[in-house]
C-alpha positions as CSV (number, residue, x, y, z in Angstrom):
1,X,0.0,0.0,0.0
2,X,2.0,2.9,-0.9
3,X,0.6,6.7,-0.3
4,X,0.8,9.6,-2.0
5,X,-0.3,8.4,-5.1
6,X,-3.1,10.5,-5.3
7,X,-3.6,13.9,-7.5
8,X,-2.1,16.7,-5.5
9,X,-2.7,20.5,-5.2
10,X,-0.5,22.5,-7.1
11,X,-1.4,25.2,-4.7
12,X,1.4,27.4,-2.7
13,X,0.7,28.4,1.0
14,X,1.6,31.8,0.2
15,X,-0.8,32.4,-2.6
16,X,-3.8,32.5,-0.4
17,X,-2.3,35.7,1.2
18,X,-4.6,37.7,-1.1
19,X,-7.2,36.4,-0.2
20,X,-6.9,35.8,3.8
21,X,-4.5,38.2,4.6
22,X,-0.3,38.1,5.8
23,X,-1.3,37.4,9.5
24,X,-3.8,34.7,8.6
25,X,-0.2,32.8,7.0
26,X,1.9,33.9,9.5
27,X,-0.3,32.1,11.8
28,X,-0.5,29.4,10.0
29,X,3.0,28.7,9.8
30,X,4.1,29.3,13.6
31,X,1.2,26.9,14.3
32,X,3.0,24.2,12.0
33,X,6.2,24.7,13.5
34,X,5.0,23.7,16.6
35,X,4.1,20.3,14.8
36,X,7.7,19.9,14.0
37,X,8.8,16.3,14.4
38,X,5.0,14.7,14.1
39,X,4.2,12.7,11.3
40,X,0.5,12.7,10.7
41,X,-0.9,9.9,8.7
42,X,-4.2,10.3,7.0
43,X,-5.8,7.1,6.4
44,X,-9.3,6.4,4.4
45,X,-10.4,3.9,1.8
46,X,-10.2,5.7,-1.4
47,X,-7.8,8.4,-3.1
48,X,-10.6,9.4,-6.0
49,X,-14.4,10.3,-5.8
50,X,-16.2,12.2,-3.0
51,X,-15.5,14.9,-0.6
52,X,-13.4,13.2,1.9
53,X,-10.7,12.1,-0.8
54,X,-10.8,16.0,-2.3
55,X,-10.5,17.4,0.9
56,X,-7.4,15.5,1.9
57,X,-5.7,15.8,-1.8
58,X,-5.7,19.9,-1.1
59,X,-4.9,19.0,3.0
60,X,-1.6,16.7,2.7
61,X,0.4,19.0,0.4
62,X,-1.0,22.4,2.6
63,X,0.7,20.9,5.6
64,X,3.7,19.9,4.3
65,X,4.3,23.0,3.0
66,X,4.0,24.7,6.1
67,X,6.7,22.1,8.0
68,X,4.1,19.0,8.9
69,X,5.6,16.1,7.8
70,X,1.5,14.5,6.7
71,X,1.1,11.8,4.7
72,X,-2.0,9.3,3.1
73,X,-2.6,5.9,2.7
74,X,-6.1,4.2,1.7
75,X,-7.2,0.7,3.1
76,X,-7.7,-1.5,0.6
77,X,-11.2,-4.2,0.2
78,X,-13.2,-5.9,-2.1
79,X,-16.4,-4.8,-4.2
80,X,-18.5,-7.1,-1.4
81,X,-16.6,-4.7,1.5
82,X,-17.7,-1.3,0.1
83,X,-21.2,-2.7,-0.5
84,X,-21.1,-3.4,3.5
85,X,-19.6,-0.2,4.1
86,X,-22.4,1.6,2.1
87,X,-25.1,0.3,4.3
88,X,-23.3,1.1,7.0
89,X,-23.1,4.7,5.2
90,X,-27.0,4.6,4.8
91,X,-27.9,3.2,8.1
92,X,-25.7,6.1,10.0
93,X,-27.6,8.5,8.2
94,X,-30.7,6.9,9.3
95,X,-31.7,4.7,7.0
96,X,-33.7,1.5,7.3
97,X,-30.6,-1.4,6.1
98,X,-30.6,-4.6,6.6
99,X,-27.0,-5.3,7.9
100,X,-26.7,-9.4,8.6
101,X,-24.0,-11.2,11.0
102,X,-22.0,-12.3,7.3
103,X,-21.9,-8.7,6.4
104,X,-20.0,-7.7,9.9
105,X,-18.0,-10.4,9.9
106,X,-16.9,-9.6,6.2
107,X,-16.4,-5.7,7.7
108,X,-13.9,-7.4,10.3
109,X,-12.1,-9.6,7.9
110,X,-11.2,-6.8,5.3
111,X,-10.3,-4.5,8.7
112,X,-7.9,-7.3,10.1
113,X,-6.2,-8.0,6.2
114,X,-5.7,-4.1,6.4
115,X,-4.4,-4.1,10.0
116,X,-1.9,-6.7,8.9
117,X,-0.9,-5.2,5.5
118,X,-0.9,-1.4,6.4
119,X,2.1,0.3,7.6
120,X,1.4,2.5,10.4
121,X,4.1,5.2,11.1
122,X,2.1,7.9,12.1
123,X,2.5,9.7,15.3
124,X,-1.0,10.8,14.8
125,X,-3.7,9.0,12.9
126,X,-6.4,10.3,11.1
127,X,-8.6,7.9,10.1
128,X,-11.4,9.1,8.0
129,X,-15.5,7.8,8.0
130,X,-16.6,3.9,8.6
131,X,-14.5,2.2,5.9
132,X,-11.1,2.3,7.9
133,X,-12.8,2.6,11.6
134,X,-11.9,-0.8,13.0
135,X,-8.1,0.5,12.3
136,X,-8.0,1.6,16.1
137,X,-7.5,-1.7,17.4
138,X,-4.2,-1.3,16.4
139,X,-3.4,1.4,19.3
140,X,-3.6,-1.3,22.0
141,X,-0.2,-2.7,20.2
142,X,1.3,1.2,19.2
143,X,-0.2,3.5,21.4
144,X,0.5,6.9,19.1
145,X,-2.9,9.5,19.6
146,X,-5.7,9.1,17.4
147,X,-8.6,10.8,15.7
148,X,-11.2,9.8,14.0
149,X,-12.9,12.2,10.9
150,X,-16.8,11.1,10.6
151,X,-18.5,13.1,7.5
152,X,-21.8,11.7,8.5
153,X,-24.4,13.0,9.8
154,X,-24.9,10.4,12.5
155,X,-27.5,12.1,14.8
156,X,-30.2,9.9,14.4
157,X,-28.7,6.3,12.8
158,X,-29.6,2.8,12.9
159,X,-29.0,2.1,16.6
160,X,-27.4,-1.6,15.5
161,X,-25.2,-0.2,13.3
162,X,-23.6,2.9,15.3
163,X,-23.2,0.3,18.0
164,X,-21.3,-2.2,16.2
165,X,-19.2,0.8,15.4
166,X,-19.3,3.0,18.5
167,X,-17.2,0.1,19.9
168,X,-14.3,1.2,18.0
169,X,-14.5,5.1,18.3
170,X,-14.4,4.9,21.5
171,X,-10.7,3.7,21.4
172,X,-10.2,7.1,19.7
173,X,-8.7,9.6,21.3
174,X,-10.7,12.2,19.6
175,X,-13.5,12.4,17.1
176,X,-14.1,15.1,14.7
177,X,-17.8,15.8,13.5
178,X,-18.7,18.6,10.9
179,X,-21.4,20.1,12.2
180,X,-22.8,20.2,16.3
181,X,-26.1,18.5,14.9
182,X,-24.7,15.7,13.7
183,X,-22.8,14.0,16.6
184,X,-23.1,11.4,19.1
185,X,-22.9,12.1,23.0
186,X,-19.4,10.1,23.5
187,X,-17.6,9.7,26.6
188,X,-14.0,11.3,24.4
189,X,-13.2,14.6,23.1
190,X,-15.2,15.8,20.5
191,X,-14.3,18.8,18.3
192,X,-16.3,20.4,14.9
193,X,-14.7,21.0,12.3
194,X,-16.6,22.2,8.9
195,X,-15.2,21.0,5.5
196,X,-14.0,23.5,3.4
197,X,-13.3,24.1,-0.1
198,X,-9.5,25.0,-1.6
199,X,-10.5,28.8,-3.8
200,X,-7.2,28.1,-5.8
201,X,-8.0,24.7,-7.0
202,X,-8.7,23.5,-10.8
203,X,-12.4,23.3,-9.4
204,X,-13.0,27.0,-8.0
205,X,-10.1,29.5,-9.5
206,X,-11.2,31.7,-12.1
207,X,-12.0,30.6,-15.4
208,X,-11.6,32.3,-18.4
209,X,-15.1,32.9,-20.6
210,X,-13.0,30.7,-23.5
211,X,-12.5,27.7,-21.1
212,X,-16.1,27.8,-20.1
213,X,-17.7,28.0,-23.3
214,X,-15.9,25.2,-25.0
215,X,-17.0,22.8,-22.1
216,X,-20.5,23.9,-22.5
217,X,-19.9,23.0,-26.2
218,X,-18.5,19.7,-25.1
219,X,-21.4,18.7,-24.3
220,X,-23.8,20.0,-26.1
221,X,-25.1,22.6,-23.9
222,X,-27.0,25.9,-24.6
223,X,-25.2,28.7,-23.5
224,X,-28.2,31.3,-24.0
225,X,-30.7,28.7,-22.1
226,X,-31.3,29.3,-18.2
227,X,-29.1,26.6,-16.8
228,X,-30.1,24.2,-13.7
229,X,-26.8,22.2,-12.5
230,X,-26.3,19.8,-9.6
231,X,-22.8,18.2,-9.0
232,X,-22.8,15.1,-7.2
233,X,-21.4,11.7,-7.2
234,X,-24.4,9.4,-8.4
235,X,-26.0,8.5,-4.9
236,X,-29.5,7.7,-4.0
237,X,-29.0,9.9,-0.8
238,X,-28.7,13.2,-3.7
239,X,-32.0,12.2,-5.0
240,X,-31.4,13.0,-8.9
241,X,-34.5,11.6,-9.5
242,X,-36.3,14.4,-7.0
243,X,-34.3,16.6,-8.7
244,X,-35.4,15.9,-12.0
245,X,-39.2,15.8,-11.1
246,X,-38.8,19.3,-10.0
247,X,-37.4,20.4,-13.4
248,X,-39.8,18.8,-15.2
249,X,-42.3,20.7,-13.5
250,X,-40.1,24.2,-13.8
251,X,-40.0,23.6,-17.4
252,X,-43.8,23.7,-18.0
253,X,-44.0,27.3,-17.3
254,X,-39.9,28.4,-18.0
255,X,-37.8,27.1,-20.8
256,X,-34.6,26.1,-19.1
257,X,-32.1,22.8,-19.1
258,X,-31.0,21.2,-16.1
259,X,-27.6,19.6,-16.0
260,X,-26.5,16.1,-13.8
261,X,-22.9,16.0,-13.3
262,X,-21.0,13.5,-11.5
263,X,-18.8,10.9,-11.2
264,X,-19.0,7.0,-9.2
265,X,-16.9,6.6,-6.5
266,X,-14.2,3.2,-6.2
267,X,-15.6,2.6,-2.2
268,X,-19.3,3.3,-3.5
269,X,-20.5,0.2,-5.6
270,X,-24.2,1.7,-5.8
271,X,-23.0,4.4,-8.0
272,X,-23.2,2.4,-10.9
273,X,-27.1,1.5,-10.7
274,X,-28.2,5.0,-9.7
275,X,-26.4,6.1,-13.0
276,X,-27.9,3.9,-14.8
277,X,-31.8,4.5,-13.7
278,X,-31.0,8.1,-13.8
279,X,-29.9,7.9,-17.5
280,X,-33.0,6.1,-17.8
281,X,-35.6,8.3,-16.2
282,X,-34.4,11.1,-18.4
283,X,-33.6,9.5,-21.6
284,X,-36.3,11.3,-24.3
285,X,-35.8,14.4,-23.0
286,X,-33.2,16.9,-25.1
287,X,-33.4,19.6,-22.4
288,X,-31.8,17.0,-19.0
289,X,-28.2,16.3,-19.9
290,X,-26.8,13.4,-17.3
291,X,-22.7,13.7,-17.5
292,X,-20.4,11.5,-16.0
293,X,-17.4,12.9,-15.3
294,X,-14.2,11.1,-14.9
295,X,-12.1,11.8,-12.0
296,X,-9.5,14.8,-12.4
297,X,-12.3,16.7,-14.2
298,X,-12.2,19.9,-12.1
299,X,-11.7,22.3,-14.6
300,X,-14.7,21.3,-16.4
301,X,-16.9,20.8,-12.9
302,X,-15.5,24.6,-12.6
303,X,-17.2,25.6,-15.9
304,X,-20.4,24.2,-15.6
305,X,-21.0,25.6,-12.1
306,X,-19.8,29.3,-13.6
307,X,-22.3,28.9,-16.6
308,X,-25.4,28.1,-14.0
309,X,-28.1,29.8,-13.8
310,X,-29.0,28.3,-10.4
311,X,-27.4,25.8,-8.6
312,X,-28.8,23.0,-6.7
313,X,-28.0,20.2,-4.4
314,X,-31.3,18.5,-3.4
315,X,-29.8,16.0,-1.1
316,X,-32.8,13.5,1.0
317,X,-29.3,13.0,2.9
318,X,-25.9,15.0,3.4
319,X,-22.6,15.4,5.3
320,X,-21.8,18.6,4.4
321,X,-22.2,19.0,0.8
322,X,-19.0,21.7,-0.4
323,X,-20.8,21.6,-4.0
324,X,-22.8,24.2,-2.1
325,X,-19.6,26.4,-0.8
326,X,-18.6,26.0,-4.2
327,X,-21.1,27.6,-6.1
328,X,-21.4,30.5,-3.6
329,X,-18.0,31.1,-4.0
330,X,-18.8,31.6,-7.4
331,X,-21.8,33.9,-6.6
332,X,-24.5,31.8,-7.9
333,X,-27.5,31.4,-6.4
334,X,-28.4,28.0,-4.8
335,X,-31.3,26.0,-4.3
336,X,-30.6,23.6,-1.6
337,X,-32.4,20.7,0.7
338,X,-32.4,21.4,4.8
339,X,-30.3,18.8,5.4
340,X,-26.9,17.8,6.9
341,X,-24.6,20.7,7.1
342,X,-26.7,22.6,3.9
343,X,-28.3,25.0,6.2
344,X,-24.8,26.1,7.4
345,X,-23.4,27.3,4.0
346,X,-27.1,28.5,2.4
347,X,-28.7,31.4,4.9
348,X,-32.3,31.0,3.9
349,X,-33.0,34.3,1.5
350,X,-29.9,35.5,2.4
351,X,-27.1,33.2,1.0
352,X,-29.9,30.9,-1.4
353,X,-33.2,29.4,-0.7
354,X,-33.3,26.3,1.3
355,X,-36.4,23.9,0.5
356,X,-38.0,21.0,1.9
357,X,-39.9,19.1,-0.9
358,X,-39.7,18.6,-4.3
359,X,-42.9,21.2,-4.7
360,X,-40.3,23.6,-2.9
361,X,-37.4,23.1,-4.7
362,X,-39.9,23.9,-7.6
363,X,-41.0,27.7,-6.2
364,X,-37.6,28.8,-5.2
365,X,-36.4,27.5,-8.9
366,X,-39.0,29.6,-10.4
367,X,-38.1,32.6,-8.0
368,X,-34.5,32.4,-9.6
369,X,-35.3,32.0,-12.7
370,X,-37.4,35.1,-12.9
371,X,-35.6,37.6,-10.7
372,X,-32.3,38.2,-12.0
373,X,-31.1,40.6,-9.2
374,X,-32.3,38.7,-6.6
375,X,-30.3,35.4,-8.1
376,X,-27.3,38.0,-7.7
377,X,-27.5,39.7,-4.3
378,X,-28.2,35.8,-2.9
379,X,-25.0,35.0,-5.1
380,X,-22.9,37.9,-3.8
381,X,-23.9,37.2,-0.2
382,X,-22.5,33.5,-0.6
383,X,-19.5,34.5,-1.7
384,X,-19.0,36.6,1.5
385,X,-20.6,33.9,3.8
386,X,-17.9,31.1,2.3
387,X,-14.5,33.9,2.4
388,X,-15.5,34.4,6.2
389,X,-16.2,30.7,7.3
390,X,-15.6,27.9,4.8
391,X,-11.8,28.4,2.9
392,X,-9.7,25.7,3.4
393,X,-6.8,27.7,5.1
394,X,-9.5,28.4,8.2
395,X,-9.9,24.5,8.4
396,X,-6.1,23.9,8.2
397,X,-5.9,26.0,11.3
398,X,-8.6,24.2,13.1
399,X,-6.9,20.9,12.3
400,X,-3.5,22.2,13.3
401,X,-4.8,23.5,16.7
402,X,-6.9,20.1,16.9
403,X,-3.5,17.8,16.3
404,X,-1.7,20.2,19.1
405,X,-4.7,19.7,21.4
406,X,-3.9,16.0,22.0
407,X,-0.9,16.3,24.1
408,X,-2.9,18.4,26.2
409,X,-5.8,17.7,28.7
410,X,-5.9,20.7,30.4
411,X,-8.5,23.8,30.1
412,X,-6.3,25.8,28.0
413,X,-4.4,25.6,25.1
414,X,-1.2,27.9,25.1
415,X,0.2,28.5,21.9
């Protein structure tokens, strides 16, 4: 299992001064010199597809460059493992799965191959969501502190499952949640950290109009027709098939086109057979374009979000969702389920429009669609919202302060 195999930012520390200011980088980097001498090691099971193994590929190389000797390594499992590890996905989120006895004893077979195959060097582990959870067991032998990243919303799950699961997290030293709603009273430390997105990436720097328009040519998009865009890996849990129904019923009284981009996801067998019925439930209709998008697409993700109208993610489910700090960032206007930590990046009227139903996600579509300056001044307002809370340089500080924290159990922190 080697690490660092994985796409990595071409961003440099220094050029997010612009944007954050001199002191915000001085800070950073005093804060990763006292890190000096830790090796952290970042552990989850996939380096491509969804939000954890994007947020890590723009993490790794920030703290390195600011003296933190990180480093990533992915646990490894077969097609019938991530199928377990879905449900186990579903069911935290609430959902009613049937998880059988041969399905946790296939979980603790792949978790024992990787705690016998993976080299563990860290001083500090940072294990990542339920795929690589059972990894802990492995501190009884080490020691070494340990924190474990969960994405989910976990506030109401399937009791059987968060308790096969809860056994392990306990061993953790810490656990990290996203949002306050979506954690767990636990007998550890807890700490909330939101996700964030990298402005300097492929996916959110500044495009030129040239770039853009020969993507939308790509793929056969109308430039001079009102746009509708979600970005999401193909998942049951960001109902495509809602969000289609609630074009279908924009389009009867506004001529627009509604775009589904995504890609699967290696640790996400489903992916496949959402595709699929999606593809089918829009096939006939010119104006629903369904685009799967290879990984290391980011550039083009970047382009269709820029030539939206309105952006939505209407998610039944959600962990945090940064498709949604990425289009504010951009100034568009977002149309977004209540849901997971949605209502934290979209201020109801004020940053987008938040909805609860498919009939709502149809009126605040139409109120976009035929108000122009409002679409803007909700746009504008995101951008503002995601610069003051949700850049990636404010969550490497929370994670550099979190990583100090662990050799210290007093009521302050002095740094």
């Amino acid at each position: 299992m080697e690490e660092e195999t994985y796409q990595q930012s071409k961003s440099k520390i220094q050029d997010y001064e612009p944007i954050v200011g001199r002191s915000y980088i001085e800070e950073l980097r005093m804060l990763g010199d006292r890190l000096s001498g830790k090796v952290i090691q970042a552990i989850n099971s996939t380096y491509f597809g969804g939000g954890v193994a994007e947020i890590l590929s723009h993490l790794v190389p920030l703290l390195n460059q600011l003296g933190v000797d990180a480093r990533w390594n992915v646990i490894q499992g077969s097609n019938e493992f991530f199928e377990v590890t879905k449900k186990f996905h579903n069911a935290l989120h609430g959902k009613d799965e049937k998880v059988s006895p041969q399905d946790l004893s296939l979980f603790l077979e792949t978790s024992q191959r990787n705690l016998n195959e993976l080299k563990f060097y860290g001083d500090i582990f940072f294990v990542h969501d339920p795929q690589p959870v059972a990894l802990v067991t492995k501190k009884k032998e080490i020691g070494r502190k340990w924190v474990w990243r969960c994405h989910i919303d976990i506030s109401n799950p399937n009791q059987k499952v968060w308790n096969s699961l809860q056994s392990f997290v306990l061993d953790y030293d810490a656990v990290v949640f996203s949002s306050p709603n979506f954690a767990q009273e636990l007998p550890i430390r807890q700490f909330l950290i939101p996700p964030a997105i990298d402005p300097l990436s492929d996916k959110n720097k500044e495009l030129p109009q040239e770039i853009i328009d020969s993507v939308l040519s790509k793929y056969g998009l109308n430039r001079d027709k009102p746009m509708i865009v979600q970005i999401s890996r193909f998942d049951y849990l960001k109902d495509p098939l809602g969000t289609i129904d609630a074009f279908e019923k924009v389009k009867k009284n506004i001529d627009c086109q509604l775009v589904l981009a995504g890609g699967t996801a290696s640790d996400d067998p489903e992916s496949e057979t959402v595709l699929n019925e999606v593809k089918e439930r829009a096939a006939g209709n010119p104006d629903i374009h369904i685009l799967l998008i290879p990984p290391g697409s980011d550039i083009e993700i970047n382009a269709l979000q820029r030539a939206a109208t309105v952006i939505m993610q209407k998610s039944l489910k959600e962990g945090f969702a940064l498709t949604v700090s990425e289009a504010l960032w951009k100034r568009k206007p977002v149309v977004a389920s209540a849901v997971g930590g949605i209502p934290l990046q979209t201020k109801h009227r004020f940053t987008g429009l938040l909805c609860y139903s498919i009939d709502g996600a149809v009126y605040a579509l139409r109120q976009l669609l035929t108000n122009a300056e409002y679409a803007k001044w909700l746009g504008e307002n995101g951008r503002q919202h995601v610069k003051q809370n949700f850049l990636i340089t404010r969550q490497l500080r929370d994670y550099l302060l979190l990583f100090l924290s662990l050799d210290y159990h007093g009521d302050v922190i002095y740094l």
